[in-house]
C-alpha positions as a Markdown table, in Angstrom:
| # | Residue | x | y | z |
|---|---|---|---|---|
| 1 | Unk | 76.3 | -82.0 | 43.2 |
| 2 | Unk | 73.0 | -81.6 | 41.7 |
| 3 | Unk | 71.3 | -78.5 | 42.1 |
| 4 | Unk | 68.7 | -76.0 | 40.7 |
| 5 | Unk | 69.9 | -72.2 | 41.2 |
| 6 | Unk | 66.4 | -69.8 | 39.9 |
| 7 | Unk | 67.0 | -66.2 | 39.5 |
| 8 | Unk | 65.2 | -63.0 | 37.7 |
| 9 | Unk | 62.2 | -62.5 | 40.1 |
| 10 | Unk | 61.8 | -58.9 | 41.7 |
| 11 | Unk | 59.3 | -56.5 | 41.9 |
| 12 | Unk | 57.0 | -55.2 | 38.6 |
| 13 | Unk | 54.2 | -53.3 | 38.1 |
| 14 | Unk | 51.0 | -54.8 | 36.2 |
| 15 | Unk | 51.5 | -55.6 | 32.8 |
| 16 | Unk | 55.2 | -56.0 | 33.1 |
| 17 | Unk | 57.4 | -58.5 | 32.3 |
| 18 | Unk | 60.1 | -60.9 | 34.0 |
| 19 | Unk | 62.4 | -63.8 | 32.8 |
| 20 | Unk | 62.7 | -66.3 | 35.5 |
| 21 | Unk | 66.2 | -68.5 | 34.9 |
| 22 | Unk | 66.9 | -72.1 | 36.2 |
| 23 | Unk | 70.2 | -73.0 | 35.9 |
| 24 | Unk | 71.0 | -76.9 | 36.3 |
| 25 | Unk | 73.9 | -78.1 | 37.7 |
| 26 | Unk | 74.9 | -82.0 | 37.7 |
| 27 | Unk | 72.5 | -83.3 | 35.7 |
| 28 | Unk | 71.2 | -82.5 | 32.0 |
| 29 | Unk | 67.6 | -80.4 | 32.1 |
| 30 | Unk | 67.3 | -82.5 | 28.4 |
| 31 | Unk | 66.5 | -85.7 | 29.5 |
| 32 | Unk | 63.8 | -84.3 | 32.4 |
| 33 | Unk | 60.4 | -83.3 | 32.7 |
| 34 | Unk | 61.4 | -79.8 | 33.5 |
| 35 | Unk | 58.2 | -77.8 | 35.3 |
| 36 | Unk | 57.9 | -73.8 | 36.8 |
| 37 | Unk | 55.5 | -73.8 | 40.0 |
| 38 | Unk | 54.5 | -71.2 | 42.0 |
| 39 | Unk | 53.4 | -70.9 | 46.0 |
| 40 | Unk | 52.1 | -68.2 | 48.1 |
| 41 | Unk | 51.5 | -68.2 | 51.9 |
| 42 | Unk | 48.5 | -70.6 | 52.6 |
| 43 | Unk | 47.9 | -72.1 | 49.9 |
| 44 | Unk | 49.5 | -75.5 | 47.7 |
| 45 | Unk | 52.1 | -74.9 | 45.3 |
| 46 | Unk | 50.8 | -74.7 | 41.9 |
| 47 | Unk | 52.1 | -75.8 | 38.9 |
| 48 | Unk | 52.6 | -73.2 | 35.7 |
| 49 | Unk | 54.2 | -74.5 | 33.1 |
| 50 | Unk | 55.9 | -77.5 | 32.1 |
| 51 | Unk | 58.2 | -78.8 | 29.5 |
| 52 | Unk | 58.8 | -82.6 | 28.3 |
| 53 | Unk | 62.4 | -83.9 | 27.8 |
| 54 | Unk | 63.8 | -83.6 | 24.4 |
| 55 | Unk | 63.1 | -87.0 | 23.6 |
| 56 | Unk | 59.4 | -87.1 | 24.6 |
| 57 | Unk | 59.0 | -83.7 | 21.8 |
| 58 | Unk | 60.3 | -80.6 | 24.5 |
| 59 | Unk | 56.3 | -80.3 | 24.4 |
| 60 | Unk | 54.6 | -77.4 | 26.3 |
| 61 | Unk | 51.8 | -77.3 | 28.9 |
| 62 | Unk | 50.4 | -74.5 | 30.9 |
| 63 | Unk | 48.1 | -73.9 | 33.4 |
| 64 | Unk | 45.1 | -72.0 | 32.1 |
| 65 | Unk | 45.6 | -68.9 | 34.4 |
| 66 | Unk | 48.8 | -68.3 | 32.4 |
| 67 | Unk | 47.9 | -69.1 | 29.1 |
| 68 | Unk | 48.9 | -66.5 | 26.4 |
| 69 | Unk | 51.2 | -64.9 | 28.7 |
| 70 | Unk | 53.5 | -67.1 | 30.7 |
| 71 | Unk | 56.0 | -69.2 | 27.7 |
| 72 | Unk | 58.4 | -71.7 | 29.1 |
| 73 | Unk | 61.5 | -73.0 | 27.3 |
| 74 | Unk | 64.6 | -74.6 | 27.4 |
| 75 | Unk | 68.5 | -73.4 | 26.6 |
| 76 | Unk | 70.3 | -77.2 | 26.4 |
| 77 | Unk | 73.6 | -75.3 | 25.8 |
| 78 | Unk | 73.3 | -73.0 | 28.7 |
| 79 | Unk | 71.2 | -76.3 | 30.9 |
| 80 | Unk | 69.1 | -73.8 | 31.8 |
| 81 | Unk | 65.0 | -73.6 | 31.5 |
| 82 | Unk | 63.3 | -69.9 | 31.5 |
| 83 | Unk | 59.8 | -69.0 | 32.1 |
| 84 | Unk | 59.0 | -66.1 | 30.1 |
| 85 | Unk | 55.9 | -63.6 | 32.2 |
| 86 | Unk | 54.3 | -61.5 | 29.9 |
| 87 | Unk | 51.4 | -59.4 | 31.3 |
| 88 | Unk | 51.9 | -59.7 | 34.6 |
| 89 | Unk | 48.9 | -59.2 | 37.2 |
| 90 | Unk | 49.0 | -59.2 | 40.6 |
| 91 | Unk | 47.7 | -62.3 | 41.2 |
| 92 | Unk | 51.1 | -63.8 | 39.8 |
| 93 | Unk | 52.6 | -62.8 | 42.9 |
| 94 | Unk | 54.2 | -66.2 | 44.3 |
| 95 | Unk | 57.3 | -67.4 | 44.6 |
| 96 | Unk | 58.2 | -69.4 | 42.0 |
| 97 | Unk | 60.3 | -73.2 | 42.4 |
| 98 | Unk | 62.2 | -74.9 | 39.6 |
| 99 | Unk | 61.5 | -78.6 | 39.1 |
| 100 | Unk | 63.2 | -81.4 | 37.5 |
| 101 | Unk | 61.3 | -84.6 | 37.1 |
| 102 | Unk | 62.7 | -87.9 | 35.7 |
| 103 | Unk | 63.9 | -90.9 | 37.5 |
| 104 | Unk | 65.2 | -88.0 | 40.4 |
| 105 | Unk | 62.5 | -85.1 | 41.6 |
| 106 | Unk | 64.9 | -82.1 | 42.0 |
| 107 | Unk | 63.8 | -78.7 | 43.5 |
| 108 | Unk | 65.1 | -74.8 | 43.7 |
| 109 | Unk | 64.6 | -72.9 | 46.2 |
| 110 | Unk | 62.4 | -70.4 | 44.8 |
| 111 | Unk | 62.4 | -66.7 | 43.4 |
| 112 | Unk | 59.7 | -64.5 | 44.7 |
| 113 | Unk | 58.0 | -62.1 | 42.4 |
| 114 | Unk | 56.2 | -59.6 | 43.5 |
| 115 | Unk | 53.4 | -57.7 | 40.8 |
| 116 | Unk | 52.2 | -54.3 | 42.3 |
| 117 | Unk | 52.6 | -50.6 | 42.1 |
């Protein structure tokens, strides 16, 4: 059964850190497009950070609200993809989805994290 299983969101203060997981099950996060977005109430789900498969270069994008902070990477032992937060701000409050692009479009079901004091 294929399925994406985030964890590692919680509650931080301001200029904390957190390491979201993504752990795939069923399929192989090497050969996919593998991408971190984030939602919060009334607005679209933005995307953060994305990876390319191993075979298009495991190349890195991010979006420029994240830049310098936010690194995403990819574990191909584990199948599992992490989004490293650096310098939180509360404004990264979301909760954050998983997602697996290829010829599929797979989804988790989200992590909130919280930035406050």
């Amino acid at each position: 059964q294929v399925q994406l299983v985030e964890s590692g969101g919680g509650l931080v203060q301001p200029g904390g850190s957190l390491r979201l997981s993504c752990a795939a099950f069923g399929f192989t996060v090497s050969r996919y497009v593998m991408s971190w977005y984030r939602q919060t109430p009334g607005k679209e789900r933005e995307l953060v950070a994305t990876i390319t498969s191993a075979s298009a270069g495991g190349n890195t994008n991010y979006a420029d609200s994240v830049k310098g902070r936010f690194t995403i990477s990819r574990d191909n032992a584990k199948n599992t993809v992490y989004l490293q937060m650096n310098s939180l701000k509360p404004e990264d409050t979301a909760v954050y989805y998983c997602n697996a692009l290829w010829y599929q479009d797979y989804w988790g079901q989200g992590t909130q994290v919280t930035v406050s004091l």
